[in-house]
PDB file of N, CA, C and O in Angstrom:
ATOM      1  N   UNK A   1       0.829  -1.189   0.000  1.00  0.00           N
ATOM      2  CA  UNK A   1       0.000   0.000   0.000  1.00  0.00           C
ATOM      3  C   UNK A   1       0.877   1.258   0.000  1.00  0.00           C
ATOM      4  O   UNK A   1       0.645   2.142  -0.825  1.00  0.00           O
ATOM      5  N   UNK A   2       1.819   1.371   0.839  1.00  0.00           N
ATOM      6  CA  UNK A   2       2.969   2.012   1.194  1.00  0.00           C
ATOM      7  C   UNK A   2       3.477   2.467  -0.888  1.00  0.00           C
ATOM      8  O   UNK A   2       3.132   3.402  -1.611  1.00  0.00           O
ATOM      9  N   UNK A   3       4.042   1.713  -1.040  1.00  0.00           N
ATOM     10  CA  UNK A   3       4.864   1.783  -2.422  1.00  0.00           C
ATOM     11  C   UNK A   3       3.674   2.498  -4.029  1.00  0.00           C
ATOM     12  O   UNK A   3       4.028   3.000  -5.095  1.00  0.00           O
ATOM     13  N   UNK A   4       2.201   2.192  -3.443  1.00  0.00           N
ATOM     14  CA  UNK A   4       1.345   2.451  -4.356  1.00  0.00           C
ATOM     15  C   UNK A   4       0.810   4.004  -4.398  1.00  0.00           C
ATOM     16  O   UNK A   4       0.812   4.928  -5.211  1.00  0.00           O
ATOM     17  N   UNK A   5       0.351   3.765  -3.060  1.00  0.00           N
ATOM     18  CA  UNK A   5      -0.297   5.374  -2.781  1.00  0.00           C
ATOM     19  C   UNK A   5       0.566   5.994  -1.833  1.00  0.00           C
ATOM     20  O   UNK A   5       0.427   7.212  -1.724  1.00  0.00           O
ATOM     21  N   UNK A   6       1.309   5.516  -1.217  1.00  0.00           N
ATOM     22  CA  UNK A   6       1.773   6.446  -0.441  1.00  0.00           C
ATOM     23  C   UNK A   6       1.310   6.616   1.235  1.00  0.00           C
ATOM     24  O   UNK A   6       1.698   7.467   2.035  1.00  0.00           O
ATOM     25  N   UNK A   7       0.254   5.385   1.462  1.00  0.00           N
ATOM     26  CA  UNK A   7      -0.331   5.463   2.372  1.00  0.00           C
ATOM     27  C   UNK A   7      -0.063   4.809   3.365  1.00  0.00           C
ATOM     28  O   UNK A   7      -1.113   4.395   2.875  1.00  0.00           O
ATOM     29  N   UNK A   8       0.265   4.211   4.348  1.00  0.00           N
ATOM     30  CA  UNK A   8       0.848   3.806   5.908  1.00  0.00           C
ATOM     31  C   UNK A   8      -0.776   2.918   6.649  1.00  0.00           C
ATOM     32  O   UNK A   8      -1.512   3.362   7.529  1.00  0.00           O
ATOM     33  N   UNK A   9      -0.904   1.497   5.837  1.00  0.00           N
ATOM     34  CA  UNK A   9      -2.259   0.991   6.302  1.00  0.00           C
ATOM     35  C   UNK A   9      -2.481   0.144   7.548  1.00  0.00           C
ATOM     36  O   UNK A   9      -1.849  -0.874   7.265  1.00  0.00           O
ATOM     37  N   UNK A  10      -2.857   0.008   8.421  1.00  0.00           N
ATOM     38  CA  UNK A  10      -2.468  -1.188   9.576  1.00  0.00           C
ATOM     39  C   UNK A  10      -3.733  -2.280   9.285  1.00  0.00           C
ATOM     40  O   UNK A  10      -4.828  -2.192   8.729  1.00  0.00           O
ATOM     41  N   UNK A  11      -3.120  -3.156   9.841  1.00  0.00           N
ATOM     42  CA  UNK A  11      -4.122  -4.520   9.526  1.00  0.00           C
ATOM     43  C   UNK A  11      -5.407  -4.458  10.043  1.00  0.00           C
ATOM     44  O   UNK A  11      -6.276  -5.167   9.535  1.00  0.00           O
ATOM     45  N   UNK A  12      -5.756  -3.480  11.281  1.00  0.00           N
ATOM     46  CA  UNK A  12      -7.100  -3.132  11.949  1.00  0.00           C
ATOM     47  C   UNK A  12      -7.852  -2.106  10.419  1.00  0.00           C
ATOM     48  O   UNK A  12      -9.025  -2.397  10.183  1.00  0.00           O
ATOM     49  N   UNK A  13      -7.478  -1.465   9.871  1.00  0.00           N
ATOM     50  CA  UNK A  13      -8.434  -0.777   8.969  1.00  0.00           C
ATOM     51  C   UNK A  13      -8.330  -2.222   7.884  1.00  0.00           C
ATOM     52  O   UNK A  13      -9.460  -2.601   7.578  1.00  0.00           O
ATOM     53  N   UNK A  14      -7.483  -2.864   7.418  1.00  0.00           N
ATOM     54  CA  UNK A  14      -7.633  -3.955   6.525  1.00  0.00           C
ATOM     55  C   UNK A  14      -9.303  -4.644   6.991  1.00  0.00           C
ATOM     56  O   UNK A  14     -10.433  -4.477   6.533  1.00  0.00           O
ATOM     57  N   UNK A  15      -8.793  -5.382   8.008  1.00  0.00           N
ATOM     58  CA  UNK A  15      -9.945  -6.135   8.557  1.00  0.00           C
ATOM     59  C   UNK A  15     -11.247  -5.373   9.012  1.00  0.00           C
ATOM     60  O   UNK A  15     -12.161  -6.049   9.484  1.00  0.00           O
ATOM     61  N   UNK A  16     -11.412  -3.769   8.881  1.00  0.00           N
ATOM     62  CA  UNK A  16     -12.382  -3.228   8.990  1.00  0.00           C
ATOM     63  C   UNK A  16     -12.833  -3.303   7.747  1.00  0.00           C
ATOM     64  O   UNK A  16     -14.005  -3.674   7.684  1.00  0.00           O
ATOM     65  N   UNK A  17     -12.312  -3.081   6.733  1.00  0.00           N
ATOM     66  CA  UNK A  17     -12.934  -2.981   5.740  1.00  0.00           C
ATOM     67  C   UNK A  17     -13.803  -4.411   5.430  1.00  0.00           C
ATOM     68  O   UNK A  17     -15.034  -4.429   5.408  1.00  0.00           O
ATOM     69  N   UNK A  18     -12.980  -5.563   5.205  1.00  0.00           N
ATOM     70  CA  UNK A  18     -13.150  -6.802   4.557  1.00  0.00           C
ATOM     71  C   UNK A  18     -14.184  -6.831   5.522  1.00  0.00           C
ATOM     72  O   UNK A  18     -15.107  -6.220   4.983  1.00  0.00           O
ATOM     73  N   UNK A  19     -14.541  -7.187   6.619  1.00  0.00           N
ATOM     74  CA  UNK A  19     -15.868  -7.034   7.223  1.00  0.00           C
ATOM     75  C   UNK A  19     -16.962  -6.333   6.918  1.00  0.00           C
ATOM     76  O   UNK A  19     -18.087  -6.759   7.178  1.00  0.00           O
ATOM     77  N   UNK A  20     -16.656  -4.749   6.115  1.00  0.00           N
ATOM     78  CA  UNK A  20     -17.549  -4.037   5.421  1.00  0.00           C
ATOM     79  C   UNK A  20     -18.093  -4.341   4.539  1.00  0.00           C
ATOM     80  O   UNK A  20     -19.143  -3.845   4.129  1.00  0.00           O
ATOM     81  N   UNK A  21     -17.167  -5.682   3.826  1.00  0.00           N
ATOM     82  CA  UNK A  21     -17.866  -6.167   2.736  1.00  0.00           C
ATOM     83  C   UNK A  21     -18.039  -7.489   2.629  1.00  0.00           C
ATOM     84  O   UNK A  21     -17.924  -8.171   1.610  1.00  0.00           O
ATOM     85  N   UNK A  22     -18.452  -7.987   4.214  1.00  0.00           N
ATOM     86  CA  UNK A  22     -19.028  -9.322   4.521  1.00  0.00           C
ATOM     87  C   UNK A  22     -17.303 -10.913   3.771  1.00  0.00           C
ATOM     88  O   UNK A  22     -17.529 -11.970   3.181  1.00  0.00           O
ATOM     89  N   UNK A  23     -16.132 -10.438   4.108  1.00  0.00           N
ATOM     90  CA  UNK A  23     -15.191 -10.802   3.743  1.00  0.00           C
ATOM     91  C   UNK A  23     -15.309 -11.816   5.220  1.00  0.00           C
ATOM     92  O   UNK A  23     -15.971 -11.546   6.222  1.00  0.00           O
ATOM     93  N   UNK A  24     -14.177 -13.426   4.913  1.00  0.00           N
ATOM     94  CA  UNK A  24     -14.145 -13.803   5.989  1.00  0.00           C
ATOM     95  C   UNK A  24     -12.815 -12.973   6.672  1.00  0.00           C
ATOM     96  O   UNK A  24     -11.817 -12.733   5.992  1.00  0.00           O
ATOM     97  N   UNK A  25     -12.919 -12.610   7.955  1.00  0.00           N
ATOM     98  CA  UNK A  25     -11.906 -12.431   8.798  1.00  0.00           C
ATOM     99  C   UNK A  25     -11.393 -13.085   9.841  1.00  0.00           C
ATOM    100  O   UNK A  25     -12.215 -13.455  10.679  1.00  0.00           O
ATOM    101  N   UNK A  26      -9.724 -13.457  10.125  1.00  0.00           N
ATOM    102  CA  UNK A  26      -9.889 -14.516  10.849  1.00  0.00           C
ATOM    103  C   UNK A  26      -9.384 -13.821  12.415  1.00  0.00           C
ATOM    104  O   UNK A  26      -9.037 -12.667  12.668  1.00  0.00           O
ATOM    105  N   UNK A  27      -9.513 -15.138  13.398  1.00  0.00           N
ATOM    106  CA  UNK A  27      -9.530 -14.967  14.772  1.00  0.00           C
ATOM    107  C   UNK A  27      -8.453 -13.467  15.164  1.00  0.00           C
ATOM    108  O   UNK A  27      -7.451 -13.312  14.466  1.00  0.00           O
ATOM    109  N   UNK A  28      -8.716 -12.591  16.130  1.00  0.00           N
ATOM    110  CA  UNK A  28      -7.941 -11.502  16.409  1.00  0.00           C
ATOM    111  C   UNK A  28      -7.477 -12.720  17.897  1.00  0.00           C
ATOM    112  O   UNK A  28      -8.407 -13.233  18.520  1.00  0.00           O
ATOM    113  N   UNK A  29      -6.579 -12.915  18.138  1.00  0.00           N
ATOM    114  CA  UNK A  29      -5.801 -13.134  19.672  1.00  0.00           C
ATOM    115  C   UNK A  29      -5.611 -12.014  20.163  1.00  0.00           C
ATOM    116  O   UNK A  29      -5.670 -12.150  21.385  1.00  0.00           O
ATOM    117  N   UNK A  30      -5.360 -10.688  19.822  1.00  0.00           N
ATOM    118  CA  UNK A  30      -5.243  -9.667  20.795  1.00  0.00           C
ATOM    119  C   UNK A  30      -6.144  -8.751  21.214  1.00  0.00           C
ATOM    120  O   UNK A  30      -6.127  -7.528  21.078  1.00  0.00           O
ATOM    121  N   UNK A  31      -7.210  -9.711  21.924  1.00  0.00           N
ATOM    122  CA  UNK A  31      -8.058  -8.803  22.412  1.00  0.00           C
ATOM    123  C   UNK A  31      -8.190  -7.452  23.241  1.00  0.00           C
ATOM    124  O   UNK A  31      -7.414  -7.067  24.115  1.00  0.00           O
ATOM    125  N   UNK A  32      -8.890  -7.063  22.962  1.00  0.00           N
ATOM    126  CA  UNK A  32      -8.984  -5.287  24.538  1.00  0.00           C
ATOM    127  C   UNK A  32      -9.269  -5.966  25.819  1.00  0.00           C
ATOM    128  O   UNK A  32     -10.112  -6.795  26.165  1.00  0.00           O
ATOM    129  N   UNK A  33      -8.218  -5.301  26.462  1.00  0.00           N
ATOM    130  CA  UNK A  33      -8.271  -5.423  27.950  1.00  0.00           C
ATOM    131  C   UNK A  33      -9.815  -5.387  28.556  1.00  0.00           C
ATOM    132  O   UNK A  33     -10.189  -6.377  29.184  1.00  0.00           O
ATOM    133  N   UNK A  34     -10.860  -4.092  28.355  1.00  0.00           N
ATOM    134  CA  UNK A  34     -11.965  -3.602  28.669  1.00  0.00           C
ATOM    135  C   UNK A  34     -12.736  -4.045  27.359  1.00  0.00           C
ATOM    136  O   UNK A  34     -12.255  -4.502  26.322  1.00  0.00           O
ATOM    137  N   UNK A  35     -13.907  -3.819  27.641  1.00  0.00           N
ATOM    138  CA  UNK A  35     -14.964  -4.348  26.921  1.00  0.00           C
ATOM    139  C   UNK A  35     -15.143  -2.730  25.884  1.00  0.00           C
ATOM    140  O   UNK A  35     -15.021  -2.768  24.660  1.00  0.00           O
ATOM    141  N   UNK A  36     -15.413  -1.541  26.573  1.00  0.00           N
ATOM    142  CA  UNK A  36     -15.458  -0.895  25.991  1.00  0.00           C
ATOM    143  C   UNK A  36     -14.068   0.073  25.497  1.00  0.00           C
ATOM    144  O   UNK A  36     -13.841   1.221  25.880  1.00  0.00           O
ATOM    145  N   UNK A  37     -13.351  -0.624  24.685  1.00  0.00           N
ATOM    146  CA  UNK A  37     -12.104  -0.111  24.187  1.00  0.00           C
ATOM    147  C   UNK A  37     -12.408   0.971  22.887  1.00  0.00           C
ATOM    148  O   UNK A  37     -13.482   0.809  22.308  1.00  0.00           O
ATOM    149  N   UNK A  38     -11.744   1.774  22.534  1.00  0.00           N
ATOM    150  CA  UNK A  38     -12.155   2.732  21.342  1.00  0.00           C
ATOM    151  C   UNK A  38     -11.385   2.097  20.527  1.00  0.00           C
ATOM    152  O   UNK A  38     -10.183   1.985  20.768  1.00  0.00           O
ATOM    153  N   UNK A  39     -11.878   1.648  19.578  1.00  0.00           N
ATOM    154  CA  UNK A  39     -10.826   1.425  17.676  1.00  0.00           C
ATOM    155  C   UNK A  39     -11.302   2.440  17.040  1.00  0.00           C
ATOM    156  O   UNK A  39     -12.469   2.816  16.929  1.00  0.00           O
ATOM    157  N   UNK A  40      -9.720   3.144  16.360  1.00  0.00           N
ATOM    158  CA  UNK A  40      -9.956   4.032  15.242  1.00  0.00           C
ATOM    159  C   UNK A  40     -10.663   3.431  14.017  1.00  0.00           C
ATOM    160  O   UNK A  40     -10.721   2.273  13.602  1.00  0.00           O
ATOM    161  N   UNK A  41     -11.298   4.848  13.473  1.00  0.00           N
ATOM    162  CA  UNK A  41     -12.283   4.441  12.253  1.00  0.00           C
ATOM    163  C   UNK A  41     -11.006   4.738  10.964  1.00  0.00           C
ATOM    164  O   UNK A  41     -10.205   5.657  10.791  1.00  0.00           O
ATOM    165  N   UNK A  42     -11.252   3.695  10.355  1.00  0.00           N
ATOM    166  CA  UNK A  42     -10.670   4.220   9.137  1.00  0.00           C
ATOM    167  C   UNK A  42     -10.954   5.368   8.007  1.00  0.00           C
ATOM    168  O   UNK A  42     -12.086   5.357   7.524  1.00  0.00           O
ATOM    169  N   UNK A  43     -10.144   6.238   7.595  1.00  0.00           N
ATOM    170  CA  UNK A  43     -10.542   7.464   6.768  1.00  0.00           C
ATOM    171  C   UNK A  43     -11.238   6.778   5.597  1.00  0.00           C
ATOM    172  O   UNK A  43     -11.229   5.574   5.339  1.00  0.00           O
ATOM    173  N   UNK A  44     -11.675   7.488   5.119  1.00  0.00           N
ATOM    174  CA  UNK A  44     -12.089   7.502   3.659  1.00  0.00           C
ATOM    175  C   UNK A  44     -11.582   7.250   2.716  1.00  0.00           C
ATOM    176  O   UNK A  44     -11.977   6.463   1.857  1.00  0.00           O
ATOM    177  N   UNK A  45     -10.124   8.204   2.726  1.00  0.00           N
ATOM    178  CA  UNK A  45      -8.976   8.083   1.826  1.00  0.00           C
ATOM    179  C   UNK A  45      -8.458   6.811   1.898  1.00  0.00           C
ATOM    180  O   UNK A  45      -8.065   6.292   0.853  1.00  0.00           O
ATOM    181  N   UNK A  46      -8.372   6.110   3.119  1.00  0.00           N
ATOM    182  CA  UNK A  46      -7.666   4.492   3.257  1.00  0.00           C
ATOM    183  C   UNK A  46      -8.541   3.903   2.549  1.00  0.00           C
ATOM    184  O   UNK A  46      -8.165   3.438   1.473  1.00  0.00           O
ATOM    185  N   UNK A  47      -9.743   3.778   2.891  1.00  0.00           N
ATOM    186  CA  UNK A  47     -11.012   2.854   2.834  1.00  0.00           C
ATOM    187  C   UNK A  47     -10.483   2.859   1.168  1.00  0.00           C
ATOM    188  O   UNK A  47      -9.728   1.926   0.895  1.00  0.00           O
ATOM    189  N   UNK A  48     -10.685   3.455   0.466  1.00  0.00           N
ATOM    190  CA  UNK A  48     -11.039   3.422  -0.993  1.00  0.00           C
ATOM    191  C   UNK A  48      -9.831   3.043  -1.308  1.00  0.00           C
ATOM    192  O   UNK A  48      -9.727   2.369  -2.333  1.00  0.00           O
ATOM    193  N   UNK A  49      -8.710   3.334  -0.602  1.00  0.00           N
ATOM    194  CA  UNK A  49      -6.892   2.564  -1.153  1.00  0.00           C
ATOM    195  C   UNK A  49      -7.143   1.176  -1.180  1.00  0.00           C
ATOM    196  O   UNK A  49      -6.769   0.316  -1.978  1.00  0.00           O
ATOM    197  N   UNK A  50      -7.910   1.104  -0.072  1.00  0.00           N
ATOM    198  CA  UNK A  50      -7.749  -0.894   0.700  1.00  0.00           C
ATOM    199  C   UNK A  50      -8.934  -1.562  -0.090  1.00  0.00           C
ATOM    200  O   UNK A  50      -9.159  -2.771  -0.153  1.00  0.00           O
ATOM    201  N   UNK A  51      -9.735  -0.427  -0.749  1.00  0.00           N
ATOM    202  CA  UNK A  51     -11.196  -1.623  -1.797  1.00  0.00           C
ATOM    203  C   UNK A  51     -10.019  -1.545  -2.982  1.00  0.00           C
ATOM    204  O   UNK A  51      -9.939  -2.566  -3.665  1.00  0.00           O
ATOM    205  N   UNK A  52      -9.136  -0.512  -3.298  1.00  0.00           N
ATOM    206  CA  UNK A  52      -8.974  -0.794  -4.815  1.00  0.00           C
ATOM    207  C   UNK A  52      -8.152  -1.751  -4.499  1.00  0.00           C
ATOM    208  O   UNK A  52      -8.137  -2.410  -5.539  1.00  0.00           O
ATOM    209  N   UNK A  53      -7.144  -2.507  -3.431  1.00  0.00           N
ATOM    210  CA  UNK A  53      -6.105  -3.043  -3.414  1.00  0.00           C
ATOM    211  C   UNK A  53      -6.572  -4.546  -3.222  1.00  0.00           C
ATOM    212  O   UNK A  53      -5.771  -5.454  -3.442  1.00  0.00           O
ATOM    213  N   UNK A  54      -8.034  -4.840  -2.761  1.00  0.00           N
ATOM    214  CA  UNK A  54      -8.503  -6.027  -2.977  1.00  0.00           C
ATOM    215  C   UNK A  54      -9.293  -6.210  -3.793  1.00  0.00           C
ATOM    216  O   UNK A  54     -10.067  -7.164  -3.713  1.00  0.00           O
ATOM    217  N   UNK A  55      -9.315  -5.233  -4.933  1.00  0.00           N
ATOM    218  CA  UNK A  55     -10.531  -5.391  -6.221  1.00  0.00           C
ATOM    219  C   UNK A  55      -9.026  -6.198  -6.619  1.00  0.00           C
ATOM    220  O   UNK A  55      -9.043  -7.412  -6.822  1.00  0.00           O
ATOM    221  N   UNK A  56      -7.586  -5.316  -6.719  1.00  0.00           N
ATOM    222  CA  UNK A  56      -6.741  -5.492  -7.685  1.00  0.00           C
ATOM    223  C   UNK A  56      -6.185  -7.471  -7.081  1.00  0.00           C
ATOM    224  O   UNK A  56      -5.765  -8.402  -7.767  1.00  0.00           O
ATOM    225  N   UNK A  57      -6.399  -7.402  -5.913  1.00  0.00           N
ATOM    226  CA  UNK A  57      -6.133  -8.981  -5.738  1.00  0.00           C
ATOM    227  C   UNK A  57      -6.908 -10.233  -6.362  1.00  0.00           C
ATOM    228  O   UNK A  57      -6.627 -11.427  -6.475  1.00  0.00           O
ATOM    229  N   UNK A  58      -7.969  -9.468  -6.705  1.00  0.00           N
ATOM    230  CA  UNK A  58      -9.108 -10.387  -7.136  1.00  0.00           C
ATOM    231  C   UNK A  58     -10.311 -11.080  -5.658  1.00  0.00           C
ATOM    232  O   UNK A  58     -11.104 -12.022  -5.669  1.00  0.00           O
ATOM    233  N   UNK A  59      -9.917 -10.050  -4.507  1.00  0.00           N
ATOM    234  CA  UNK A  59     -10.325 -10.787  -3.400  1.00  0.00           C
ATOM    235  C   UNK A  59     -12.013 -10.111  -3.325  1.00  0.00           C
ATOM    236  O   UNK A  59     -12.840 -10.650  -2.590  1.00  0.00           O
ATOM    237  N   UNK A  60     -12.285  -9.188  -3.967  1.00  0.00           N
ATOM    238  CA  UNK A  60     -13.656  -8.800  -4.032  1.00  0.00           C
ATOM    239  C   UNK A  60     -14.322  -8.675  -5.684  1.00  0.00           C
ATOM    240  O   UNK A  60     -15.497  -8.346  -5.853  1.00  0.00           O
TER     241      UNK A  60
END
């Protein structure tokens, strides 16, 4: 993602997305300490890097 756009993606917006689009995602082991933990939302600008980068895998 880095080398394409220029963008710095972490695997939590990956797996936000693929969930957005009913993708399987697998087990997280590192759960939150607390139940109510905050996860960042992914931008917009990512979101649309990380659909074109799994249109271009063939994964959607």
């Amino acid at each position: 993602m880095l080398e394409q756009t220029g963008l710095k993606v972490s695997n939590l917006y990956i797996a936000q997305i693929k969930k957005k689009c009913g993708l399987d995602v697998g087990e997280n082991f590192n759960l939150p300490k607390s139940e109510n933990a905050k996860q960042p939302k992914c931008t917009p600008e990512k979101e649309e890097a990380i659909m074109q980068a799994l249109k271009h895998f063939g994964i959607i």
